[in-house]
C-alpha positions, 0 to 999 in steps of 0.5 A, spaced: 818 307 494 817 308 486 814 313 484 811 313 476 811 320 473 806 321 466 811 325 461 810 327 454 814 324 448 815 329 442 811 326 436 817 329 432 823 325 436 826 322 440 834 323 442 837 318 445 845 316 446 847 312 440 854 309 439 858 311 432 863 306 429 869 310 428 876 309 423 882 312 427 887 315 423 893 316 427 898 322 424 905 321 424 907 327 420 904 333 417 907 333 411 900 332 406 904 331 399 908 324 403 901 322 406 898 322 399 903 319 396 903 313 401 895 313 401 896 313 394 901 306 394 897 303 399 889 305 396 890 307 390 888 301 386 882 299 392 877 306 391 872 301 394 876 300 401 872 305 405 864 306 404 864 313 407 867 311 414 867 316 419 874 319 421 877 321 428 884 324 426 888 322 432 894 327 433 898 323 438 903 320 434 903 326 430 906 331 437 911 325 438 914 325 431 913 333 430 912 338 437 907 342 436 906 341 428 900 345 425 898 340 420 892 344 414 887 341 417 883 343 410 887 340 405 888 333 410 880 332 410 880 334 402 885 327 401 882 324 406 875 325 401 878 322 395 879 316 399 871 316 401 873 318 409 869 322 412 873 327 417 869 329 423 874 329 428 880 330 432 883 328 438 890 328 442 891 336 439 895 341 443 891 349 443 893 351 436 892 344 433 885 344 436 883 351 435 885 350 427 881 344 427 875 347 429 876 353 424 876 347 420 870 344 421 873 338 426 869 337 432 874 335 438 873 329 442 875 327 449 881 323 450 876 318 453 870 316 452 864 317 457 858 313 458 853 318 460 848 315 464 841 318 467 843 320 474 842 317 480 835 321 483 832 320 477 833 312 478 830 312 484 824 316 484 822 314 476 821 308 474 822 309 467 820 303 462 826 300 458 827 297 452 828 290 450 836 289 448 838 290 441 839 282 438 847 282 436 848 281 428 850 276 426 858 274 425 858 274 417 862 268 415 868 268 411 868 269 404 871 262 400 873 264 393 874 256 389 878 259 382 886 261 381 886 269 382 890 271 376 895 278 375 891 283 377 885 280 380 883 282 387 878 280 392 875 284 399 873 280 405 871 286 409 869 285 416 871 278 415 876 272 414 878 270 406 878 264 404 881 262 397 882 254 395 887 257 389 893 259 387 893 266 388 898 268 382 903 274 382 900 280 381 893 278 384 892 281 390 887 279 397 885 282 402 881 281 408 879 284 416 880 278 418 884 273 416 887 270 410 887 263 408 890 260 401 891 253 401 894 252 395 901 257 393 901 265 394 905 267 389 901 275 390 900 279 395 896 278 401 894 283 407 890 281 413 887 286 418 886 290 413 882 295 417 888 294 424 886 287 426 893 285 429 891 278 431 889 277 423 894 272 421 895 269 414 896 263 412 897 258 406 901 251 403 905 256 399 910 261 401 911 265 397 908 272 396 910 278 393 907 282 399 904 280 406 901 285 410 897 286 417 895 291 421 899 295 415 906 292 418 908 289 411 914 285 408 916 284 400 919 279 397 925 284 396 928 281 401 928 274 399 924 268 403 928 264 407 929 257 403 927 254 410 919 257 409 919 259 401 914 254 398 912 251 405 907 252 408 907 257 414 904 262 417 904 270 417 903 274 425 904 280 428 909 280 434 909 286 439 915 289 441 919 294 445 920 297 438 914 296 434 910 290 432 914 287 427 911 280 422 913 273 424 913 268 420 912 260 421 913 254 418 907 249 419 907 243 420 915 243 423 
């Protein structure tokens, strides 16, 4: 038998669970100086990356690297600022890593997310009203750009794939959270998944890159393209191994 009970809702709030997209950033070392230098190569031409995402420090790669490391927790959330990251917590940390992050101003986290949901007893007995399900967003599409990008031009598709009908000329640079088409040459730099999406893939009618990455696994035109794929039209995925995801490289049409 359901029983409906009167209550009384504050007129001021309310407090209800809510979900909270975080950016994960997996601390392989605590060397702060070497971490700027590499956010450096890797953001420092792009300020506009993040818009002020929240930030789980994950400290698991870390005790791995370095047994027991006692990063400064102060100083690694004043980089990541300068990134417009905003550190709210941490996770995978020792006693001392933790009890430093909490004298930093970091919340801990629980190595697994719980779903709090009312309990049982109260199921039975109240028969609460329910609100109707939130409609999903729409999926953005991708982002299709129809002019040549020249040296030093670059272009964004964030949280959606990057479409570009022109030669990306070497020193450009296109970047996407999903992935990346070029269906002309690319001669400049093309990163996928840029925000670790390891089933990004790019692709173009024209290898030939200065840079391709995904997920942050990257290759330069330092070692040369193979003459079997340079200038072709091929693909660029991630492959997990037992030694860590490496880039492969397809022709198209072969």
């Amino acid at each position: 038998m359901s029983v409906a009970l009167a209550g009384n809702t504050p007129a001021t709030f309310e407090i209800k669970s809510a979900q909270l997209p975080l950016v994960a950033l997996m601390l392989k070392s605590s060397d702060l100086q070497r971490l700027g230098e590499e956010l450096a190569q890797r953001f420092g031409d792009m300020p506009d990356f993040f818009d002020h995402d929240p930030v789980v420090i994950d400290l698991h790669p870390l005790n791995v690297a370095e047994a027991n490391a006692l990063p400064d927790f102060g100083a690694l959330q004043t980089l990541l600022r300068q990134y417009r990251l905003m550190p709210l917590a941490v996770r995978g940390g020792t006693i001392e890593q933790t009890r430093l992050a909490i004298a930093a101003g970091l919340t801990p986290t629980p190595e697994a997310s719980v779903l709090r949901t009312p309990p049982a007893a109260a199921l039975t007995e109240i028969a609460v009203p329910t609100e109707p399900a939130p409609q999903p967003l729409p999926i953005p599409g991708a982002m299709v750009i129809d002019k040549p990008l020249r040296s030093g031009q670059q272009v964004y598709a964030r949280g959606r794939d990057l479409v570009v009908m022109a030669m990306v000329n070497p020193g450009a640079e296109v970047i996407a959270d999903g992935h990346v088409h070029v269906y002309a040459p690319l001669r400049g730099k093309a990163i996928a998944g840029a925000r670790g999406n390891n089933d990004a893939r790019i692709f173009t009618l024209g290898m030939a890159p200065e840079l391709v990455s995904i997920a942050g696994i990257y290759r330069t035109s330092e070692v040369p393209w193979p003459s079997t794929l340079l200038g072709k039209p091929a693909q660029v995925r991630l492959v997990p191994g037992p030694e860590g995801d490496r880039l492969v490289v397809d022709a198209i049409g072969s």
